[in-house]
C-alpha positions in Angstrom: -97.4 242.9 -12.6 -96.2 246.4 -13.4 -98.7 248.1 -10.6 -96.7 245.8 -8.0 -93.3 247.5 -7.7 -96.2 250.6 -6.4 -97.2 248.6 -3.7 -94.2 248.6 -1.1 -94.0 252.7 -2.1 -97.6 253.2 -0.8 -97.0 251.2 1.9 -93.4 253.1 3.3 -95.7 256.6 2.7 -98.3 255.8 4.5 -97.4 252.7 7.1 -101.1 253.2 9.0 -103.2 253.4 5.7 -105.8 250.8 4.5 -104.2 249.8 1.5 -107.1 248.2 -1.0 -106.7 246.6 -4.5 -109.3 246.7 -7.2 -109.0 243.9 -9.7 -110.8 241.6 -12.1 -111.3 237.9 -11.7 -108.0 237.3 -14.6 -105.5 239.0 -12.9 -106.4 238.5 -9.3 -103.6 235.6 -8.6 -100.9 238.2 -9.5 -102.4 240.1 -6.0 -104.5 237.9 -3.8 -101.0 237.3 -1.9 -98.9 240.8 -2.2 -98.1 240.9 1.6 -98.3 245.1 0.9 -102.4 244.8 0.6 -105.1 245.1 3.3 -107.8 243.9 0.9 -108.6 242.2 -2.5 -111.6 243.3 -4.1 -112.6 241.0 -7.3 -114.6 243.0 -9.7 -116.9 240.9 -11.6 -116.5 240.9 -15.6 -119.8 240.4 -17.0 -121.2 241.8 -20.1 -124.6 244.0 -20.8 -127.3 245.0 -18.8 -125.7 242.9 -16.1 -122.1 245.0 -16.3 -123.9 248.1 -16.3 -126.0 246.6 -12.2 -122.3 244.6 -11.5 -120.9 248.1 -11.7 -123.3 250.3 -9.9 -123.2 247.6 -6.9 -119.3 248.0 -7.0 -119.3 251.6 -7.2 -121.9 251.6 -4.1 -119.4 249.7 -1.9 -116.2 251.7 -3.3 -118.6 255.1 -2.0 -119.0 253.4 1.5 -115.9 252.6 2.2 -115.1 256.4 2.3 -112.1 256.1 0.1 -109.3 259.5 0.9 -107.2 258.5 -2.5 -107.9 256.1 -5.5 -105.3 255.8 -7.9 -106.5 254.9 -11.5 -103.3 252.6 -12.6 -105.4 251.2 -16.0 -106.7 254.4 -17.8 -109.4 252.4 -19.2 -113.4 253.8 -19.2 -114.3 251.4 -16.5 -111.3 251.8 -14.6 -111.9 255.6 -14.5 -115.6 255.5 -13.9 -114.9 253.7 -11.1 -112.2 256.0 -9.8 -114.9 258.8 -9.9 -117.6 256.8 -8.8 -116.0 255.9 -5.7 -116.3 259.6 -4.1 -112.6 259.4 -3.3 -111.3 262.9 -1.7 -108.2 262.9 -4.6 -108.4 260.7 -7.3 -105.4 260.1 -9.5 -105.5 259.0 -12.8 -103.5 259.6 -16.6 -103.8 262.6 -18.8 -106.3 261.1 -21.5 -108.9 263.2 -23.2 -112.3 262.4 -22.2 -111.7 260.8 -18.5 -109.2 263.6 -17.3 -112.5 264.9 -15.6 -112.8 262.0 -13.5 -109.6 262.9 -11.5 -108.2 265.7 -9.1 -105.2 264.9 -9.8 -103.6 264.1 -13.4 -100.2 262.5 -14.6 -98.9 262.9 -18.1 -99.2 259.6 -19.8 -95.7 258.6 -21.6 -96.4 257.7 -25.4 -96.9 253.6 -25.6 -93.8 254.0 -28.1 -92.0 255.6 -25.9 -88.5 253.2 -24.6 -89.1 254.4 -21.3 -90.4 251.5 -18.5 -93.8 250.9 -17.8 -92.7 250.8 -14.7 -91.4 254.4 -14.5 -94.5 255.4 -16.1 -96.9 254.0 -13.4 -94.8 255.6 -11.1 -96.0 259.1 -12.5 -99.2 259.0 -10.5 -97.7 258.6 -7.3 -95.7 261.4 -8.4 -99.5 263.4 -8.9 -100.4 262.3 -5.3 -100.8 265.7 -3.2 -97.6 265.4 -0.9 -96.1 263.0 -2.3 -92.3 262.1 -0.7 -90.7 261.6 -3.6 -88.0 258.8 -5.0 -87.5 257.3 -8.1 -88.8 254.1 -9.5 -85.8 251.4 -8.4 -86.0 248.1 -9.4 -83.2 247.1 -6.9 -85.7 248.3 -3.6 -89.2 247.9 -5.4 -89.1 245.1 -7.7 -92.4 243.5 -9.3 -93.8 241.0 -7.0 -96.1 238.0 -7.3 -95.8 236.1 -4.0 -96.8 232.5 -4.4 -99.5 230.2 -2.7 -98.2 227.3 -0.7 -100.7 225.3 -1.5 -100.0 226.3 -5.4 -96.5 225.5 -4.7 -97.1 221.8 -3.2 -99.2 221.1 -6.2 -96.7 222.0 -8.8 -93.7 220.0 -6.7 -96.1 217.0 -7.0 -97.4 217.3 -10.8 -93.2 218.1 -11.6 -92.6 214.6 -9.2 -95.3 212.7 -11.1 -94.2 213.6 -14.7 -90.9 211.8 -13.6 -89.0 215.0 -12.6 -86.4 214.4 -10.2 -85.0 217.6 -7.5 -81.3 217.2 -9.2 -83.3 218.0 -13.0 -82.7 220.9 -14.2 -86.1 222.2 -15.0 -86.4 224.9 -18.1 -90.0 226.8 -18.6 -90.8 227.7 -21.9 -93.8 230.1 -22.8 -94.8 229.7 -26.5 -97.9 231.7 -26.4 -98.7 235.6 -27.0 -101.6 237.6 -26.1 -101.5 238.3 -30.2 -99.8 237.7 -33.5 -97.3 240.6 -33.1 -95.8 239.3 -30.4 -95.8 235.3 -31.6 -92.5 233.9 -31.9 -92.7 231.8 -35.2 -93.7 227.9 -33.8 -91.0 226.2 -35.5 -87.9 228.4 -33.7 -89.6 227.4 -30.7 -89.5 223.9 -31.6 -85.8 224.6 -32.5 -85.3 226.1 -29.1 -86.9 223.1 -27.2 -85.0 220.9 -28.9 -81.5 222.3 -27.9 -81.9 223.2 -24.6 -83.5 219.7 -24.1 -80.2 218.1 -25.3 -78.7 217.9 -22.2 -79.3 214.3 -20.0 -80.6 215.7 -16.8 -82.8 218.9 -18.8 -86.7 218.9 -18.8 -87.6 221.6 -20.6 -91.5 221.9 -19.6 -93.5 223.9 -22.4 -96.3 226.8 -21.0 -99.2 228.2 -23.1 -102.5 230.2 -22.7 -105.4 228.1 -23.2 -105.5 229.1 -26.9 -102.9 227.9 -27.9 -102.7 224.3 -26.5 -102.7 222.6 -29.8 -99.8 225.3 -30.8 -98.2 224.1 -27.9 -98.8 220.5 -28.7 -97.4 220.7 -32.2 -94.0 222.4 -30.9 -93.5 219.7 -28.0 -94.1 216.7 -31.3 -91.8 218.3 -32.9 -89.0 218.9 -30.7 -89.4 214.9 -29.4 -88.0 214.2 -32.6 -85.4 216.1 -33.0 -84.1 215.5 -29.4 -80.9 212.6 -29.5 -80.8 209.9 -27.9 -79.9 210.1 -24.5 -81.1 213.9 -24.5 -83.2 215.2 -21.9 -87.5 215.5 -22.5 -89.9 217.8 -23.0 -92.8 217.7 -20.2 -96.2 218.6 -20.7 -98.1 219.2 -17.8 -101.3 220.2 -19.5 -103.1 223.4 -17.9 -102.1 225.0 -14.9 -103.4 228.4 -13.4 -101.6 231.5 -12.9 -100.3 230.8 -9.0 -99.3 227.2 -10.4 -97.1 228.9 -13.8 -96.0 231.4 -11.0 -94.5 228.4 -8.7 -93.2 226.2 -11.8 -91.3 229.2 -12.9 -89.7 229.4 -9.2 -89.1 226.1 -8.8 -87.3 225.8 -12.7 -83.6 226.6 -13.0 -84.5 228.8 -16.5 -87.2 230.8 -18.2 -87.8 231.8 -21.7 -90.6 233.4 -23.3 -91.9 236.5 -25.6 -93.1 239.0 -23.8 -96.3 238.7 -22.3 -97.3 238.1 -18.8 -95.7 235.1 -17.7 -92.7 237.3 -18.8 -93.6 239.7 -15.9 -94.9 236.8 -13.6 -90.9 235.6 -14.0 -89.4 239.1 -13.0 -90.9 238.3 -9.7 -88.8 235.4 -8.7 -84.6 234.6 -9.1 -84.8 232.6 -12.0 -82.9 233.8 -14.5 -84.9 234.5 -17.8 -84.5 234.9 -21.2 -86.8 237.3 -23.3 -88.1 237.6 -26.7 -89.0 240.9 -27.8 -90.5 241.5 -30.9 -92.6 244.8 -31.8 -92.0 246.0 -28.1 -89.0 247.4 -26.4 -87.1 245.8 -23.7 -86.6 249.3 -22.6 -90.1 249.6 -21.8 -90.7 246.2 -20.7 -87.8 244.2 -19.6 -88.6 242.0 -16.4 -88.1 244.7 -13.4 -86.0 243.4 -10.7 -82.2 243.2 -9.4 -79.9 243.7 -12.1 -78.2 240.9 -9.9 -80.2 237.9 -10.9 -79.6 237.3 -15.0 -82.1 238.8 -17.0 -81.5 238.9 -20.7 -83.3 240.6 -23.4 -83.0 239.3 -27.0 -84.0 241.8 -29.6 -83.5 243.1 -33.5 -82.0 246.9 -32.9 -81.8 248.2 -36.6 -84.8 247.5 -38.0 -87.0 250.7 -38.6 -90.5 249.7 -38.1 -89.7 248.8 -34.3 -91.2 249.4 -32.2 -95.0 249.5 -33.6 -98.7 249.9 -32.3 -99.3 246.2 -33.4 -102.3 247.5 -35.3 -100.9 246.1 -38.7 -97.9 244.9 -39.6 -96.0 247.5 -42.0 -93.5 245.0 -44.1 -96.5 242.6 -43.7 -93.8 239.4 -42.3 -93.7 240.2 -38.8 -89.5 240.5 -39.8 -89.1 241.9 -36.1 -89.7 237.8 -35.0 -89.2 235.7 -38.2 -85.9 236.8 -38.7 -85.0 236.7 -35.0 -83.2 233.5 -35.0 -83.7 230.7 -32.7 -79.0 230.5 -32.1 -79.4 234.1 -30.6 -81.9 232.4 -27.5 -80.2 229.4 -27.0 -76.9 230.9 -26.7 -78.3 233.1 -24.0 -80.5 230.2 -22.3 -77.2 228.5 -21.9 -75.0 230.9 -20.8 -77.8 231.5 -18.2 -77.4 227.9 -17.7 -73.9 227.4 -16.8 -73.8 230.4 -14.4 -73.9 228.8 -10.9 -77.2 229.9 -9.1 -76.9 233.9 -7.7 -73.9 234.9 -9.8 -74.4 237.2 -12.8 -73.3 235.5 -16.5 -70.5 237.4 -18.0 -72.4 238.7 -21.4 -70.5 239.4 -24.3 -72.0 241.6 -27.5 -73.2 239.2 -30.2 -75.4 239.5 -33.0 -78.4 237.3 -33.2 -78.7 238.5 -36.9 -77.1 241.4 -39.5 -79.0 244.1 -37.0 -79.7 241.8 -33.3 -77.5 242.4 -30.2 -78.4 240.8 -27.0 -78.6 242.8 -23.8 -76.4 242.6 -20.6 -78.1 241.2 -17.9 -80.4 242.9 -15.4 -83.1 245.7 -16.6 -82.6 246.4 -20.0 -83.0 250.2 -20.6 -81.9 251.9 -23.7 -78.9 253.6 -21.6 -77.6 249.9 -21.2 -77.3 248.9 -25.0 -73.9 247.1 -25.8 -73.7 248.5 -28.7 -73.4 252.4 -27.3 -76.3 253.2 -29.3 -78.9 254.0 -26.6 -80.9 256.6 -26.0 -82.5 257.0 -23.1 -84.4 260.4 -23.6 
């Protein structure tokens, strides 16, 4: 999601290019649609001897199509092997010892604890491209994108339709999975959350999880039901969806909230107005990028001093930067998104969500646009 805002840049600097994507099977819904690309290449992801011929066959067809610039947006080994292996003329890539080699052209690489945007920091290797034009990384002209599949979208109107939700609902995702424990909002402030934001009549507040964690997700929608009152609003379960489906659900929903992780990102790339959790990672570096018109809020403990972190091991060993990040601090920004008509901004007052929380004005969070004056945005 953070490689799309890129896209429309290439696209302005060179308007006759062939512009080609290289992606693996997982994340090739975020780009099969991204009106910017010429092609979609799918690399497979298989393991062993069979990566090792997989690879050799994909670099062979990179070589023919006689590449003039490959840009390395990953860093990884495979992603750079395959940079160099396609025979590209310049070859971009990040400043990381033992692959630097593999480019013509290098970009510093931003420290991953830096609070500067991922966004800003992909942008650094357009900034290595030999003749680059220039311009900064702007949300407000290159936002992240993640155009959705018609078909996708008809399929979620009917599944939403057939769980008994009606157009006038108003339809409230919420992601309650993480990619790992350091980023995995306790279950029972989810539950918590659910609960509130499905008290209103007309609410549906429709959980979303990773395959993983379906029984995680199953437990939080049990226990929500019961704390619902009567004549409240329901939580729907929809069971599994893909990637284009979550994408469409989260258009077609009036509210998102979530940790951060990619559905997070998947989010940015429509209008509806979202809510993040942020736990060992910075909204500075990963805030939904998009208009600062559409409400984007960031929720986040400021004071505490082992944030943000590698997520190697947690330091105080209780994952304070989320257990203590209390579930009133969400769903008093969920529902001031709520009651802001559609395409006006919410006005956002300072509040704490705990001793050392503040919540974020809406838009792109950046450490220069802290309430509490306390930014830094070196």
């Amino acid at each position: 999601m953070f490689t799309t805002p890129l896209l429309p840049a290439l696209r302005r600097a060179y308007p006759g290019a062939r512009l080609t994507y290289l992606v693996e099977a997982d994340a090739a819904p975020v780009v099969c649609h991204n009106p910017h690309l010429d092609e979609v290449i799918v690399a497979p992801r298989t393991r062993g001897l069979a990566r090792i011929g997989d690879d050799v066959a994909l670099a062979r067809r990179l070589r023919r199509a006689r590449f003039d610039l490959a840009l390395d947006f990953h860093g990884g080994p495979r992603a750079a092997w395959l940079t160099w292996a396609s025979g590209a003329r310049e070859r971009v890539g990040y400043d990381i010892p033992g692959r630097r080699w593999m480019y013509t052209r290098i970009a510093h690489r931003a420290p991953d604890l830096r609070p500067r945007h991922s966004v800003a920091n992909q942008w650094d290797l357009l900034e290595a491209i030999p003749g680059w034009p220039g311009g900064a990384a702007d949300p407000e002209r290159d936002p992240a994108e993640m155009p959705v599949e018609p078909a996708a979208a008809a399929r979620m109107a009917a599944r939403l339709a057939a769980a008994g939700v009606a157009a006038e609902d108003e339809v409230v995702v919420l992601h309650v999975s993480a990619g790992n424990p350091f980023r995995r909002w306790p279950e029972p402030f989810f539950a918590e959350t659910a609960a509130a934001l499905a008290a209103g009549p007309r609410r549906r507040v429709v959980l979303s999880s990773g395959p993983s964690d379906r029984e995680a997700a199953g437990r939080i929608a049990a226990t929500a039901r019961g704390r619902i009152p009567p004549g409240g609003g329901r939580i729907v379960d929809l069971g599994e969806f893909d990637l284009q489906e979550l994408r469409a659900l989260i258009e077609q929903s009036r509210l998102f909230v979530g940790g951060d992780t990619g559905p997070l990102h998947m989010a940015a790339a429509t209008r509806t107005p979202v809510v993040g959790i942020y736990g060992p990672t910075l909204s500075a570096r990963s805030a939904p990028w998009r208009s600062r018109a559409i409400p984007t809020m960031s929720i986040e403990l400021t004071g505490l001093p082992c944030r943000p972190c590698d997520q190697r091991a947690c330091v105080p060993g209780d994952f304070r930067c989320l257990t203590t990040l209390q579930p009133a601090a969400v769903i008093d920004a969920a529902e001031e998104a709520l009651r802001t008509p559609p395409g006006e901004t919410p006005d956002l007052k300072v509040r704490p969500t705990s001793d050392v929380g503040r919540v974020f004005r809406p838009g792109n969070a950046t450490d220069a646009d802290r309430t509490d004056g306390s930014g830094d945005n070196s």
